[in-house]
N, C-alpha and C positions, 0 to 999 in steps of 0.2 A: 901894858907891860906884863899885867898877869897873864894876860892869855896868849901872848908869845912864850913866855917862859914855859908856858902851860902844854901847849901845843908841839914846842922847840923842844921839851925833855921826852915827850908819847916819840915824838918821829924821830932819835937822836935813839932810844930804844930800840925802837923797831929797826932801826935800820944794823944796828949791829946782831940782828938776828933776836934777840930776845922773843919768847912769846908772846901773842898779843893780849891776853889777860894777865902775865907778871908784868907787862911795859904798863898796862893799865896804875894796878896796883902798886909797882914803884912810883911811876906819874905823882898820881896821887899823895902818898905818905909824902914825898922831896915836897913839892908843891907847899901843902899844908906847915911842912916843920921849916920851910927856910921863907914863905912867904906872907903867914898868918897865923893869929892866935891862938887857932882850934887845934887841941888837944887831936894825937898822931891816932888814940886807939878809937879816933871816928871809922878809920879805915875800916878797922873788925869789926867794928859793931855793925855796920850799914853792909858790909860783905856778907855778914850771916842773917842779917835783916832781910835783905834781896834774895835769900835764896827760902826763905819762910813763908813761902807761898802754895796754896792749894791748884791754882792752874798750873803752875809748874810743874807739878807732877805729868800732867799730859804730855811734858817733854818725853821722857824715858819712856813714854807706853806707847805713844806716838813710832818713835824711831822704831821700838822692838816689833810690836807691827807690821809695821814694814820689812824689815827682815826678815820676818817668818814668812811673809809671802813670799817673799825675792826667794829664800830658799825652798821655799815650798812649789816652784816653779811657775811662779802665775806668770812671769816676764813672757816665756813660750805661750802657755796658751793667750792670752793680749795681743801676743803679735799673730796667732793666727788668726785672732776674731779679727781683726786689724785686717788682716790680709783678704779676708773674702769680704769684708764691706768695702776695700778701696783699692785692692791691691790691682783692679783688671784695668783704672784710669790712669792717664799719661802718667810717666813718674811715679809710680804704682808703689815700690817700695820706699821709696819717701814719703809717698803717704801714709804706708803703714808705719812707717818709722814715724810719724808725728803722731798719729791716731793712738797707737800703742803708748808713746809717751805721756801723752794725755791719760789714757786710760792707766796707764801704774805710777803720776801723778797722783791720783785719787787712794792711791796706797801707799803712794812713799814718803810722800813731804819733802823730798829731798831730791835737788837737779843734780849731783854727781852719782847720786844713786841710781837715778831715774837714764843716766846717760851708759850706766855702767851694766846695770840687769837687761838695757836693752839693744846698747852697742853689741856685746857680747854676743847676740844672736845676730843682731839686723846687717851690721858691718860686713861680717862673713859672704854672707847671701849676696849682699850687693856685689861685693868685687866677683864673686861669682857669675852673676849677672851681667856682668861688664858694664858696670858702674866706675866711674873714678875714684879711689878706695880715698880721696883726700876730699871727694862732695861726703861722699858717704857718712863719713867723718864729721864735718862738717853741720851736715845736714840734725845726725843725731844728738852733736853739742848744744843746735840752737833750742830744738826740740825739748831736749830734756830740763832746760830751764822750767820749762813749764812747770814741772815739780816741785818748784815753790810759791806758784798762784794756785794750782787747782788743789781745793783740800784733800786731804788739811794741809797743812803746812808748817812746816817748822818755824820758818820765820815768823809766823802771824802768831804762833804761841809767844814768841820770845817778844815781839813789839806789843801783844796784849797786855802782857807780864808786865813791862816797862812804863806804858802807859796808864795804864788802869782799865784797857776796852775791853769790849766785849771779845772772847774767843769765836763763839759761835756768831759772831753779827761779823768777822773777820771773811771768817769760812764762805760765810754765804756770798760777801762781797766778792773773792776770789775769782766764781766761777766762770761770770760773766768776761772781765777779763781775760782770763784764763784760754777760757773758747775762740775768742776773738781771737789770743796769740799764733796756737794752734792753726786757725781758719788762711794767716795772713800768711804764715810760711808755708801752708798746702798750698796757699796761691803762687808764692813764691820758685816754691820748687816745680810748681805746673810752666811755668814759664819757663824754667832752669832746664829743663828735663822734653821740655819740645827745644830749645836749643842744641844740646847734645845727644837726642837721640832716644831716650830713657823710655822704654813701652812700659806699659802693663801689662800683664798679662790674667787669663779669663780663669772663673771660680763658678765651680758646678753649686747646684740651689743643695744637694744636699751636705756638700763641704759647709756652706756657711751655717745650717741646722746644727749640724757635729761641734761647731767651732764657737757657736753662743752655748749649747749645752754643755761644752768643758769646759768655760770659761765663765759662768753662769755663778758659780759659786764666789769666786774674785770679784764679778759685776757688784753683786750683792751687799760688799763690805761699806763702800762707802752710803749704801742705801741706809744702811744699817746704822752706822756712823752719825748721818747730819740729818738722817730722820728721827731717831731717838734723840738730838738733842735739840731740835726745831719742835718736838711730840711732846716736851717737857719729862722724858721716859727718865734720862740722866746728864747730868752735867758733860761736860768738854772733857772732863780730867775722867770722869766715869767713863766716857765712847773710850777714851783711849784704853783705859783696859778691858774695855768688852770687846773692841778691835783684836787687841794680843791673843785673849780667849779664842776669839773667831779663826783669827789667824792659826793658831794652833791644832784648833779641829782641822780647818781644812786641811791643814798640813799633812795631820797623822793619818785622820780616817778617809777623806774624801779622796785628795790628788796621791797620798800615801809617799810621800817622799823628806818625810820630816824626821832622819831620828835623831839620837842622841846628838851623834855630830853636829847636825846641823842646828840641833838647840845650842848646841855650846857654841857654836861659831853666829849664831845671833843675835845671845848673850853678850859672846865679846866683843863683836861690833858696836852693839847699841855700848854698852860703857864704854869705850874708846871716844863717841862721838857726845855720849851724855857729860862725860867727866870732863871734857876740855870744853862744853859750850857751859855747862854751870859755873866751872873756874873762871871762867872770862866772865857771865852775867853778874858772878859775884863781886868783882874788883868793880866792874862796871858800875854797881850803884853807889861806890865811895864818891867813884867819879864824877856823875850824875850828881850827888849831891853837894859837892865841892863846888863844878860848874854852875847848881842853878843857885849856890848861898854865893857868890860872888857876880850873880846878874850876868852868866856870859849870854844866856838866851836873850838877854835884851840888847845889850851892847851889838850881837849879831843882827834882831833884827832892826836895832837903830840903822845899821848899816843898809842896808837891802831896803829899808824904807828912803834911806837917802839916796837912795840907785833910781829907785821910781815909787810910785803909791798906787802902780797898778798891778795888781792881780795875778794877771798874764804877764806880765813881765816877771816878776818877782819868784813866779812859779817856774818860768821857764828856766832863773838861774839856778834854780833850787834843785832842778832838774838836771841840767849841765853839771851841778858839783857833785850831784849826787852820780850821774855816768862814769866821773871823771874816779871819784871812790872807790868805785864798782873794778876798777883795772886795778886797781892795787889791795883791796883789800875785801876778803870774804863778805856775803854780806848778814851771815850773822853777828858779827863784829862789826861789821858797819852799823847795823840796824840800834845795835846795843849804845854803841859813842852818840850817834846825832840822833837818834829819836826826841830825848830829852833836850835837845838843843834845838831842833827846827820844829816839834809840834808846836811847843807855844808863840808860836810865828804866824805860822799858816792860819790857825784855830784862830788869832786876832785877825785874819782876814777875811774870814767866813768862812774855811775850809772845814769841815764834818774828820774827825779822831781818824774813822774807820776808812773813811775815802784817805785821807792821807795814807795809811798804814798799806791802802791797796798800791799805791804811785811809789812809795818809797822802793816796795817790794817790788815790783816790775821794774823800777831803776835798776833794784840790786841785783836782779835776775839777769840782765843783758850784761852785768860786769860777769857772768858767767862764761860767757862768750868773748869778752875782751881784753887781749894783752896786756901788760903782761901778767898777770894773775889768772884770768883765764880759765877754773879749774874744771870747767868741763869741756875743754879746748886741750888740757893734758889729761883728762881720763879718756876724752877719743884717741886721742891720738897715740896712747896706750894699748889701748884695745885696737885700734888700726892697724899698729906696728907701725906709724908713719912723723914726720913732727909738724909741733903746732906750726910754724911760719908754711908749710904746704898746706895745712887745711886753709889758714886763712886767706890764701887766695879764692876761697869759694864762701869764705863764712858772712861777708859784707854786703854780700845781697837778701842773706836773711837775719842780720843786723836792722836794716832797712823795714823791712817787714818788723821787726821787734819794735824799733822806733816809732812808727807810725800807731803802736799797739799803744805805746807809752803815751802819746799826744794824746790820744781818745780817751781814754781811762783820766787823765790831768784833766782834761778841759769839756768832762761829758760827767760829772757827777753822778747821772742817773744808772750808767753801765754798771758802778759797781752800789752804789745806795738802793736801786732799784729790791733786789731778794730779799736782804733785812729787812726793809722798811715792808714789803709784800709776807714775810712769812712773823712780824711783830705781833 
């Protein structure tokens, strides 16, 4: 009964539009005052509790970061290095649309960001091209997911935080993944792209010289990033503001397109995006600790234990609800609700914190890509000028490719265990 009541007041919120950190925090307070004894100002205390953390800060230095690049134009130069290592092979600008992604993955943390600084370029071209402006589309929604497996990551801050794991043993697990994503939809769109027609076309040896020297200083950041913090040089929450610094220089003195404006507009981006992921983190630990002082994480997995006591089965549902999630609801808000309700599940079955944390985030990542939430399925299609129900007639065959990414990462432990445990 609690946990219908519990679950029946979050979605009875949500669905009359409230936001998902005040549906949280109402949740919570009703919960507690009409169905138990604990005192209502647990809500605030655990709300300011939750946000009383020193890796947290890597949230806000993380995202700004990323801004300063995005505005600093590193999305153009990415897509040109992009373009002369892959752009001459079948499907050539979908590859550089993956490649590219991948590559301001490693800058952004973030998949609507990653689909937005490089739609914005790569889309154009295509329909120019005589591309299908709705693969195009498509193509760079699935892609830009990847901007929340390859570091850093936003998500892997906020399920660090939540759990108690390692930031930097997150990061490293990421890349492996990550790669493979990237690798499954260049295959993808190879196959897509000899069906419709789609050439490449050729890149002289000194274009691609030009195109890693302008782009050389963007390469560097993340070297910068997960080497100093695997070097023992600075912590996760320190790379994150030696990132912003980095970011900065390059901005002003190197690529020279950083000024005042574009400080303020990436200012007010990152708070836009820091202020409503700390407000939801915040409600979220009342919730978290309401849910774990009334045993919901066991009650759940009494259940799923009584489904089966295998592994593989158990995982594959885990995986299914968590797809199913993913269409409706962001997956930083996702990652924030069930972290604290499915680790202690998994973790009783042999599953390693940080391999979890990588599966969770590749679930969340393809809800990127799936109706109706979708949200980088409406920043393509945005930037396309065209709507989501046209792209996704092309997006299901690198769904396909994303799924197959998902299975391996769940049931190959070592893909993503493999970096930490080698760079430990």
């Amino acid at each position: 009964m609690f946990l219908l009541v519990l679950l029946g007041c979050f979605i009875v919120l949500l669905a009359i539009g409230l936001p998902i950190g005040i549906a949280l925090g109402v949740t919570t307070a009703a919960v507690i005052t009409w169905m138990t004894n604990i005192n209502v100002i647990l809500v605030a205390q655990n709300s300011v509790a939750g946000l009383d953390s020193f890796p947290l800060l890597a949230l806000p230095f993380f995202v700004l970061a990323g801004n300063l690049m995005f505005y600093g134009g590193i999305s153009r130069r990415l897509l040109e290095l992009a373009d002369v290592m892959v752009g001459k092979i079948t499907g050539g600008l979908g590859m550089v649309t993956t490649v590219a992604c991948m590559f301001f993955a490693a800058i952004s943390g973030s998949g609507p960001a990653t689909v937005s600084a490089i739609g914005t370029i790569i889309i154009p071209a295509m329909k120019e091209k005589k591309y299908d402006v709705n693969y195009a589309a498509a193509i760079t929604a699935a892609a830009g997911s990847i901007g929340v497996i390859i570091p850093p990551s936003i998500p892997f801050v906020i399920y660090a935080v939540i759990t108690g794991t390692s930031i930097a043993d997150l990061f490293m697990a990421g890349i492996v993944p990550g790669i493979i994503m990237g690798v499954s939809l260049m295959a993808v769109n190879y196959l897509m792209a000899r069906k419709y027609g789609y050439k490449g076309r050729e890149s002289d040896g000194a274009g691609k010289w030009t195109a890693f020297v302008d782009s050389l200083w963007a390469l560097v950041m993340p070297v910068i990033i997960l080497g100093g913090i695997y070097g023992g040089i600075f912590t996760p929450t320190e790379a994150a503001v030696v990132g912003c610094v980095y970011a900065l220089f390059v901005g002003v003195f190197i690529y020279r397109e950083i000024g005042l404006k574009e400080i303020y507009d990436a200012l007010r981006d990152t708070g836009l995006i820091t202020g409503a992921t700390v407000f939801t983190l915040a409600f979220s630990t009342s919730f978290a600790s309401l849910i774990t002082m009334k045993q919901v994480p066991n009650m759940v997995g009494s259940y799923l234990l009584s489904v089966s006591n295998s592994p593989i089965v158990i995982m594959m549902i885990i995986n299914v609800f968590l797809l199913m999630v993913g269409c409706f609801v962001d997956n930083i808000s996702a990652c924030i609700i069930l972290s604290p309700i499915l680790l202690p599940i998994v973790t009783k079955m042999g599953f390693d914190p940080i391999h979890f944390g990588v599966i969770m985030t590749v679930n969340l990542a393809i809800g990127f890509c799936t109706p109706p939430y979708g949200i980088n399925l409406f920043v393509a299609a945005a930037v396309a000028n065209t709507t989501v129900g046209k792209i996704s007639k092309f997006i299901g065959a690198f769904l396909i490719a994303m799924l197959i990414t998902l299975l391996l990462t769940t049931y190959i432990p070592a893909l993503s265990l493999f970096l930490p445990a080698f760079f430990k």
